[in-house]
Structure formats: structure tokens, C-alpha cells
N, CA, C and O atoms as a Tinker XYZ file with bonds, in Angstrom:
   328  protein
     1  N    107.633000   48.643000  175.800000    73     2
     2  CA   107.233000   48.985000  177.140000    64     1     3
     3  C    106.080000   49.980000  177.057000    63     2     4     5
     4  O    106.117000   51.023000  176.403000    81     3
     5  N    105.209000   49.616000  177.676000    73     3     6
     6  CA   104.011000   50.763000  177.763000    64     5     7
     7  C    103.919000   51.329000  178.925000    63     6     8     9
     8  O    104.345000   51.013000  180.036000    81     7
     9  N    103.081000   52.534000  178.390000    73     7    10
    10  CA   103.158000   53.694000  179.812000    64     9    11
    11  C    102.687000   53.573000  180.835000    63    10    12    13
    12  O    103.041000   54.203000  181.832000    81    11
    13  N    101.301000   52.279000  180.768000    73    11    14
    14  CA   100.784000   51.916000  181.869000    64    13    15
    15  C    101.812000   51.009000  182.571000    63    14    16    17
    16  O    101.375000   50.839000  183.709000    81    15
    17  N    102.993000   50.338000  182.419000    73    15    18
    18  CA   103.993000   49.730000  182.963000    64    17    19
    19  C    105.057000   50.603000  183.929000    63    18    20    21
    20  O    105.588000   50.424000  185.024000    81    19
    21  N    105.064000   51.584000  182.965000    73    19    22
    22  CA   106.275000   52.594000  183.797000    64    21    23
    23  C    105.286000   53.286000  184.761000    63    22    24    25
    24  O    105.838000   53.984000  185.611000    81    23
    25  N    104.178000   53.245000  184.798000    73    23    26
    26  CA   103.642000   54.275000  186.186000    64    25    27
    27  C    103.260000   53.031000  187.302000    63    26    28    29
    28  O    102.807000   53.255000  188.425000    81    27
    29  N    103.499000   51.882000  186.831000    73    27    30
    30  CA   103.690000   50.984000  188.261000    64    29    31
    31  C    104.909000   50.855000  188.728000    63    30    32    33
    32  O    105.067000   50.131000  189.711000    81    31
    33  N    105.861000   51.419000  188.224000    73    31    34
    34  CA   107.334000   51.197000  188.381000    64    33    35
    35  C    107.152000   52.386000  189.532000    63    34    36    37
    36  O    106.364000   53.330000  189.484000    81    35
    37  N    108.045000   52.087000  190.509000    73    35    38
    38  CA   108.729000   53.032000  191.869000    64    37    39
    39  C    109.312000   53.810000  190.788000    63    38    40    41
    40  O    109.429000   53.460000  189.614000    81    39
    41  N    109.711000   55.061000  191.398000    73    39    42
    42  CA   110.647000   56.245000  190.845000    64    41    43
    43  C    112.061000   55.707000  190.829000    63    42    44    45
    44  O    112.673000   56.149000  189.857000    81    43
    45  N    112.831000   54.839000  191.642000    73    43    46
    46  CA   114.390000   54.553000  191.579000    64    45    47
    47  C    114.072000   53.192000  190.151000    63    46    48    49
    48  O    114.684000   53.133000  189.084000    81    47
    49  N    113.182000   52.451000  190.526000    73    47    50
    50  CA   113.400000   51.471000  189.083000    64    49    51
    51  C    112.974000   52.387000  187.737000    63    50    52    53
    52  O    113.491000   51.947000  186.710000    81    51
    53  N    112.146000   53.556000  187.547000    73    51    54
    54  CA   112.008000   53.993000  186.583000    64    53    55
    55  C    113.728000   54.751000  185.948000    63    54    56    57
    56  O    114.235000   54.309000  184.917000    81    55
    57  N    114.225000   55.592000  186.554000    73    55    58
    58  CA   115.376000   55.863000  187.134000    64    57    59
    59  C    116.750000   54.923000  186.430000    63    58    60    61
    60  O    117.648000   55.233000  185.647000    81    59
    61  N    116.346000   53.502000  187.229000    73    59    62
    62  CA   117.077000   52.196000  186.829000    64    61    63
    63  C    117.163000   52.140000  185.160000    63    62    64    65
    64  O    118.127000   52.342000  184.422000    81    63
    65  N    115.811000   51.796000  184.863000    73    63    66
    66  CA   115.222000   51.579000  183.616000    64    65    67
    67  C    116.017000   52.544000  182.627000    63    66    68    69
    68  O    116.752000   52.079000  181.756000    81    67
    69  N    115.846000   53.795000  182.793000    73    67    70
    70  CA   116.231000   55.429000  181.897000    64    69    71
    71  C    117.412000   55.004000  181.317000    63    70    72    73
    72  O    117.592000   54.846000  180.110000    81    71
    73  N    118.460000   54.765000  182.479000    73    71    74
    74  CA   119.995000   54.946000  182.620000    64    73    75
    75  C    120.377000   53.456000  181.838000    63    74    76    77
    76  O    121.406000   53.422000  181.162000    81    75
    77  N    119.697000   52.486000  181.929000    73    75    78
    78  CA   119.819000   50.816000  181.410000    64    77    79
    79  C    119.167000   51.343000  179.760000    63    78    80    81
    80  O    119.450000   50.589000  178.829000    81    79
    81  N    118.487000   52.358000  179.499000    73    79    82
    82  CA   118.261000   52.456000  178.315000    64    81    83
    83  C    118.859000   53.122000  176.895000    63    82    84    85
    84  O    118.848000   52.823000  175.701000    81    83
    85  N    119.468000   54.364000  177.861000    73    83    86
    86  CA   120.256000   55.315000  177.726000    64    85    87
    87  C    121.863000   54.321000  177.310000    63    86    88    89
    88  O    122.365000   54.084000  176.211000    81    87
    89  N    122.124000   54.091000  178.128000    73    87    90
    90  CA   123.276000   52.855000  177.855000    64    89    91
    91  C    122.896000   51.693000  176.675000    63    90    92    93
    92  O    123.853000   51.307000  176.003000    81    91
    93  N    121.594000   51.122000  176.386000    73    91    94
    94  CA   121.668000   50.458000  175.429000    64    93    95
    95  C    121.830000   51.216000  173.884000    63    94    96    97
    96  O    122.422000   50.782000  172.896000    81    95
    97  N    121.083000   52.506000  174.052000    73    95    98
    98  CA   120.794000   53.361000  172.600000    64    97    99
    99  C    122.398000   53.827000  172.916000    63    98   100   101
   100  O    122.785000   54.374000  171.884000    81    99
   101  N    123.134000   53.829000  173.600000    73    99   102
   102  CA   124.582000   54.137000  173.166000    64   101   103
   103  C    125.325000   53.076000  172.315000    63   102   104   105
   104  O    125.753000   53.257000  171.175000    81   103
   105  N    125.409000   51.979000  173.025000    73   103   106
   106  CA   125.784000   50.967000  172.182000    64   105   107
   107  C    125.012000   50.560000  170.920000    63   106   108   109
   108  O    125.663000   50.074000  169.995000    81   107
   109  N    124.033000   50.673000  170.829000    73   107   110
   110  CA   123.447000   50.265000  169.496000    64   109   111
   111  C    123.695000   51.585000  168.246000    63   110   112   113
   112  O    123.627000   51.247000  167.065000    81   111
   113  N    123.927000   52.796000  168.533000    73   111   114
   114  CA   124.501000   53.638000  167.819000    64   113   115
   115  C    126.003000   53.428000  167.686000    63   114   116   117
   116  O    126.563000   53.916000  166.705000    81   115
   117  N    126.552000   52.892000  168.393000    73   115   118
   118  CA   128.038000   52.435000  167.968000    64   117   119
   119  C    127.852000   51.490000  167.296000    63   118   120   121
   120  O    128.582000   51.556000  166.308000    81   119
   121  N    127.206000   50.557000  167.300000    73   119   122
   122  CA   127.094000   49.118000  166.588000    64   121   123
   123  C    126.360000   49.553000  165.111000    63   122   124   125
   124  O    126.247000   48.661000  164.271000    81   123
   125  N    125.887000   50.845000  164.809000    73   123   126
   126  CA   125.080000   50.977000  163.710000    64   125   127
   127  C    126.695000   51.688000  162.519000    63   126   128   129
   128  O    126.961000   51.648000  161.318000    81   127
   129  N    127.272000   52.176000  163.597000    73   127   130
   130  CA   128.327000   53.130000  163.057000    64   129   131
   131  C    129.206000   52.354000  162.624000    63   130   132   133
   132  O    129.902000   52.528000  161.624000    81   131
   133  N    129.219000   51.289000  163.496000    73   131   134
   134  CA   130.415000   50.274000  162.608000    64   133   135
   135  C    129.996000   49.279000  161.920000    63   134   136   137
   136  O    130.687000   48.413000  161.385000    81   135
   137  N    128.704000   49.396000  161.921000    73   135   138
   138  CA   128.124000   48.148000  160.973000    64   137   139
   139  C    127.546000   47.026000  161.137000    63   138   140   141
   140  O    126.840000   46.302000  160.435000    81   139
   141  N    128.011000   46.988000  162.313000    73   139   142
   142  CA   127.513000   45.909000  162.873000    64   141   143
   143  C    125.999000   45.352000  163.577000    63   142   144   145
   144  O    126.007000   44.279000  164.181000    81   143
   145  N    124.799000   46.103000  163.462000    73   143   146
   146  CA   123.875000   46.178000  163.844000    64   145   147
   147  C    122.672000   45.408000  162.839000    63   146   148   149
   148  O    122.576000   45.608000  161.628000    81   147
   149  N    121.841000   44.542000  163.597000    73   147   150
   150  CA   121.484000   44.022000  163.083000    64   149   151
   151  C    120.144000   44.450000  162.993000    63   150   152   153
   152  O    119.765000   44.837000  161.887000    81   151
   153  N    119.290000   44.460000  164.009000    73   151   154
   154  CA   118.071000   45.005000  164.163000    64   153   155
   155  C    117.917000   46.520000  164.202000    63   154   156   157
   156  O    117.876000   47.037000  165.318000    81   155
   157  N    117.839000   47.193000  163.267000    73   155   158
   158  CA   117.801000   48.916000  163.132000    64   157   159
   159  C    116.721000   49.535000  163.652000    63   158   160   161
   160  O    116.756000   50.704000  164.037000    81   159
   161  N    115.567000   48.708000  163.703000    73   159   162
   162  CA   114.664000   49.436000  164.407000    64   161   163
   163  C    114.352000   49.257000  166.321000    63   162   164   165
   164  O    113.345000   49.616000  166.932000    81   163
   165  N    115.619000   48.583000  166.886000    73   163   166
   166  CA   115.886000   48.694000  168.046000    64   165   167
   167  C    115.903000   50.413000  168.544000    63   166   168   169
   168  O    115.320000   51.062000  169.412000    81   167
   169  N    116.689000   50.648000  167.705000    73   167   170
   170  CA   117.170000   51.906000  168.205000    64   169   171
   171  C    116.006000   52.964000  167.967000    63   170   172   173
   172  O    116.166000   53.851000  168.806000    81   171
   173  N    114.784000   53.264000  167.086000    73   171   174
   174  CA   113.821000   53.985000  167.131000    64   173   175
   175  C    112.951000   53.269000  168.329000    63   174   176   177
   176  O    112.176000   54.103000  168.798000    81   175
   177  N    112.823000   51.894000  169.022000    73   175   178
   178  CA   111.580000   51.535000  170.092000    64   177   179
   179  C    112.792000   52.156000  171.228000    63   178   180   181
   180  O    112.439000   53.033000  172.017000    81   179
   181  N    114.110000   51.678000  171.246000    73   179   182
   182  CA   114.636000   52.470000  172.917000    64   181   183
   183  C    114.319000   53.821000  172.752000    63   182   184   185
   184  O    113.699000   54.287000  173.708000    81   183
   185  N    114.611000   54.789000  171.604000    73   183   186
   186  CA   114.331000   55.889000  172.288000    64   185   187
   187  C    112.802000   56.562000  172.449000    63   186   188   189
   188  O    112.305000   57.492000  173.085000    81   187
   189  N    112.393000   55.639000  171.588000    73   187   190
   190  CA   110.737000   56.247000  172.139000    64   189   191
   191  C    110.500000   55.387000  173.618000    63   190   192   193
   192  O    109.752000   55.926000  174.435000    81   191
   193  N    111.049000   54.219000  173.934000    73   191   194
   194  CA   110.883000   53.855000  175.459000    64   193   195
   195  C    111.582000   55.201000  176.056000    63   194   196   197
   196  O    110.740000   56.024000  176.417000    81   195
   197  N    112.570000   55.498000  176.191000    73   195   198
   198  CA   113.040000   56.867000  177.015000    64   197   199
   199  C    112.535000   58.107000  177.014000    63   198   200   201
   200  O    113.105000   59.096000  177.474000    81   199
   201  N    111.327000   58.074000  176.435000    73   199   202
   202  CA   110.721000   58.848000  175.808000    64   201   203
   203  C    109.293000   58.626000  176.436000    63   202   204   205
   204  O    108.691000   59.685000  176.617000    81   203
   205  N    108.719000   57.655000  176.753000    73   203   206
   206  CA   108.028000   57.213000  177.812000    64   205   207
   207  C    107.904000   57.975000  179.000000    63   206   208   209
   208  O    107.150000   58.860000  179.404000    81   207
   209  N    109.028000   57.258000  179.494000    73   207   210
   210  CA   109.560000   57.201000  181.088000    64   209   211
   211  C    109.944000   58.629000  181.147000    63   210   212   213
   212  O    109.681000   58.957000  182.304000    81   211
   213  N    110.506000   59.829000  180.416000    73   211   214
   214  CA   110.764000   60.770000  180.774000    64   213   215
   215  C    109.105000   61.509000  180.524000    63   214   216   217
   216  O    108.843000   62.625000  180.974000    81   215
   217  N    108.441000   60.959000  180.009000    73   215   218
   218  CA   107.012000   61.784000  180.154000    64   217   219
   219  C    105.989000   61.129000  180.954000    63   218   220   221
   220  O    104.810000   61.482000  180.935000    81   219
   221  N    106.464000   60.134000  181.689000    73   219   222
   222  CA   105.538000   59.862000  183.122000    64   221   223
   223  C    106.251000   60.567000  184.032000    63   222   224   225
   224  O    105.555000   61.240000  184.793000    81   223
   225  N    107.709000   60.636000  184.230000    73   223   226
   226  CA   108.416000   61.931000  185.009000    64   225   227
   227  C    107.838000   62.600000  184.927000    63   226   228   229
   228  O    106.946000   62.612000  185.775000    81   227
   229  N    107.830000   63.660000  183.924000    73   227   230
   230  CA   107.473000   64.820000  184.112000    64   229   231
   231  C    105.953000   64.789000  184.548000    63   230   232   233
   232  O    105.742000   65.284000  185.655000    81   231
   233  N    105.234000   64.462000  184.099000    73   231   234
   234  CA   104.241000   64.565000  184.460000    64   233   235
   235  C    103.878000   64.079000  185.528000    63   234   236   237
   236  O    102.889000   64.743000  185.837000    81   235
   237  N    104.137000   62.986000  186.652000    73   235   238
   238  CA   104.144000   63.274000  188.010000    64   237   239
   239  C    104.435000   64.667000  188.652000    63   238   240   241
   240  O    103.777000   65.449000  189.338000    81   239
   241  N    105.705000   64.646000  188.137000    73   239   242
   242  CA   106.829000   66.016000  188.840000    64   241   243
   243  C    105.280000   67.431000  189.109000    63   242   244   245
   244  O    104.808000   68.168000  189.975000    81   243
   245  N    105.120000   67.091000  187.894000    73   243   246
   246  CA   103.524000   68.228000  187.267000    64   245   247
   247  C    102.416000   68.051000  188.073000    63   246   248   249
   248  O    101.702000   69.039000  188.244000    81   247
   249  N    102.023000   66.694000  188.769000    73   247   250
   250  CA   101.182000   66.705000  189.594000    64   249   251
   251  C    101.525000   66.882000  190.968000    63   250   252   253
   252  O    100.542000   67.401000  191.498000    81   251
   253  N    102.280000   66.737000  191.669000    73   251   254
   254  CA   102.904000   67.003000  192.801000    64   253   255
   255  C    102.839000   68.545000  193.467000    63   254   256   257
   256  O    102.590000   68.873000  194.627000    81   255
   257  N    103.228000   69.546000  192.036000    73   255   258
   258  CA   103.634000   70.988000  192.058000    64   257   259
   259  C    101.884000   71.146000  192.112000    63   258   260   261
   260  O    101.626000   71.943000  193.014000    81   259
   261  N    101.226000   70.888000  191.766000    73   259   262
   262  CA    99.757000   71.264000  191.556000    64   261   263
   263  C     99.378000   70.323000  192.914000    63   262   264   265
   264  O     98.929000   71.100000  193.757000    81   263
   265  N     99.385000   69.640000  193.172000    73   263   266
   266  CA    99.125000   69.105000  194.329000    64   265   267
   267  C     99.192000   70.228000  195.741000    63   266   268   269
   268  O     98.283000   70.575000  196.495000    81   267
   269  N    101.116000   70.725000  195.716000    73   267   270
   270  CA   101.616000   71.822000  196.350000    64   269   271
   271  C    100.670000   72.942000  196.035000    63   270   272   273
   272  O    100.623000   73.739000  196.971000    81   271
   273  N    100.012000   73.218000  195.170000    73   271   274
   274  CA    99.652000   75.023000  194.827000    64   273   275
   275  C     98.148000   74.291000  195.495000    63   274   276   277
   276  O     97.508000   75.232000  195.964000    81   275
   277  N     97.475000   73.145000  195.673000    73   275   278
   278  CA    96.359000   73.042000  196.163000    64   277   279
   279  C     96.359000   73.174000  197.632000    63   278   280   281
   280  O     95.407000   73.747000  198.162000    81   279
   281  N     97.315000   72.711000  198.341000    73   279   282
   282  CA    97.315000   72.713000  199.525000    64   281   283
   283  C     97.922000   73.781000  200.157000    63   282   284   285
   284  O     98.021000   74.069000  201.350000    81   283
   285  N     98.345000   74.365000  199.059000    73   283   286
   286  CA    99.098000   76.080000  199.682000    64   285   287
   287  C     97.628000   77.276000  199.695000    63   286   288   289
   288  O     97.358000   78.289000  200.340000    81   287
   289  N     97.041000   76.590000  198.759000    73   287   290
   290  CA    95.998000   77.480000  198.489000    64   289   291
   291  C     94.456000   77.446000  199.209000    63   290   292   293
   292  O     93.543000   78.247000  199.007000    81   291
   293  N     94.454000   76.217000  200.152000    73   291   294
   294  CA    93.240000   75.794000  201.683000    64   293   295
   295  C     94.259000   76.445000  202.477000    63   294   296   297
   296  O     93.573000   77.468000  202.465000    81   295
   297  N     95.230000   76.777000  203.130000    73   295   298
   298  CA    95.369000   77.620000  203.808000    64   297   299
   299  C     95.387000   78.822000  203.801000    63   298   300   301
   300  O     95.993000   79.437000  202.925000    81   299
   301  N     94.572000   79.560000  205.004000    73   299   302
   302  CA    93.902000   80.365000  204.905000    64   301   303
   303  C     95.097000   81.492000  205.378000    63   302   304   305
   304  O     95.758000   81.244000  206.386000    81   303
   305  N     95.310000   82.597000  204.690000    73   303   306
   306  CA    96.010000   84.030000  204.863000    64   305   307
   307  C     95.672000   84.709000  205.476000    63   306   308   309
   308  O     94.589000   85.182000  205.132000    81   307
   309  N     96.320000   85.296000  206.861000    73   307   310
   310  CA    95.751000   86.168000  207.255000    64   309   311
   311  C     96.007000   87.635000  206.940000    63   310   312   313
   312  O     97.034000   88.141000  206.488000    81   311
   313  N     94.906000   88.185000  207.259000    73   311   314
   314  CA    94.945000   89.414000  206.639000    64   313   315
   315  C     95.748000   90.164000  207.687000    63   314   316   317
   316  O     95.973000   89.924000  208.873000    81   315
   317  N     96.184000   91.356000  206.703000    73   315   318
   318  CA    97.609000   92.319000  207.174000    64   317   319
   319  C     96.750000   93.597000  208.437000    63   318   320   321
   320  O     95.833000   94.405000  208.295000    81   319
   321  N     97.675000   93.188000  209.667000    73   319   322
   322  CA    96.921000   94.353000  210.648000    64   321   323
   323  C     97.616000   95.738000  209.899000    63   322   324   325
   324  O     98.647000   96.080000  209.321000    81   323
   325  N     95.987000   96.401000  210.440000    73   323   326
   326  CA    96.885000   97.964000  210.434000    64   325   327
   327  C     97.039000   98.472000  211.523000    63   326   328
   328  O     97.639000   99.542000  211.627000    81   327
């Protein structure tokens, strides 16, 4: 999955995605533990996919707050009567 994929994704399917991934790297660490795993390098691409998606998070989250400090910062203060 590439990063240009997850920033067309809505926030609830990215969300979707995390938790569907999170759940697969669980089971595939059980399946490694008992042996049963076949493809080993599944489990290094899910967690660098979750690894993705939690750094287009954040980094929205990051533009938003800077977004906020821009528009906090065109309004104009008035100055304190004496």
C-alpha cells in the first residue's frame, strides 16, 4: 500500500484499514509462533503498512493544528484599555 493511496482514503476507511491491519499482524504473529506461517515477510510489509497510515494521521492531525494557529493568528487582538 502506498502513501499516496492512504491520503485518498476518508479518515473512517483509513481507521477501517489500521484496525483490519492490526488484526492481521496479530494473527500472523500467532501463526509464526506456532509454525505455521508461511510467508514471513508478510508480517515486516503489514507493519510498515501501519506504519504508513499512522504517519499520514499524524501528519494531517499536524496540518489542521497549524491551519488553527493560522487562523487564530489573522485575527486581530485588541489591545488592553487602560
Amino acid at each position: 500500500m502506498k502513501a499516496s493511496e492512504i491520503r485518498k482514503m476518508a479518515p473512517e476507511e483509513r481507521l477501517l484499514k489500521l484496525n483490519e491491519l492490526r488484526l492481521e499482524l496479530v494473527k500472523l504473529r500467532l501463526q509464526s509462533k506456532v509454525g505455521t506461517l508461511t510467508n514471513t515477510a508478510r508480517i515486516r510489509n503489514v507493519r510498515r503498512d501501519i506504519a504508513r497510515i499512522l504517519t499520514v494521521m499524524r501528519e494531517e492531525s499536524a496540518k489542521g493544528r497549524q491551519q488553527a494557529e493560522e487562523v487564530k493568528e489573522e485575527v486581530p487582538v485588541e489591545e488592553e484599555k487602560q
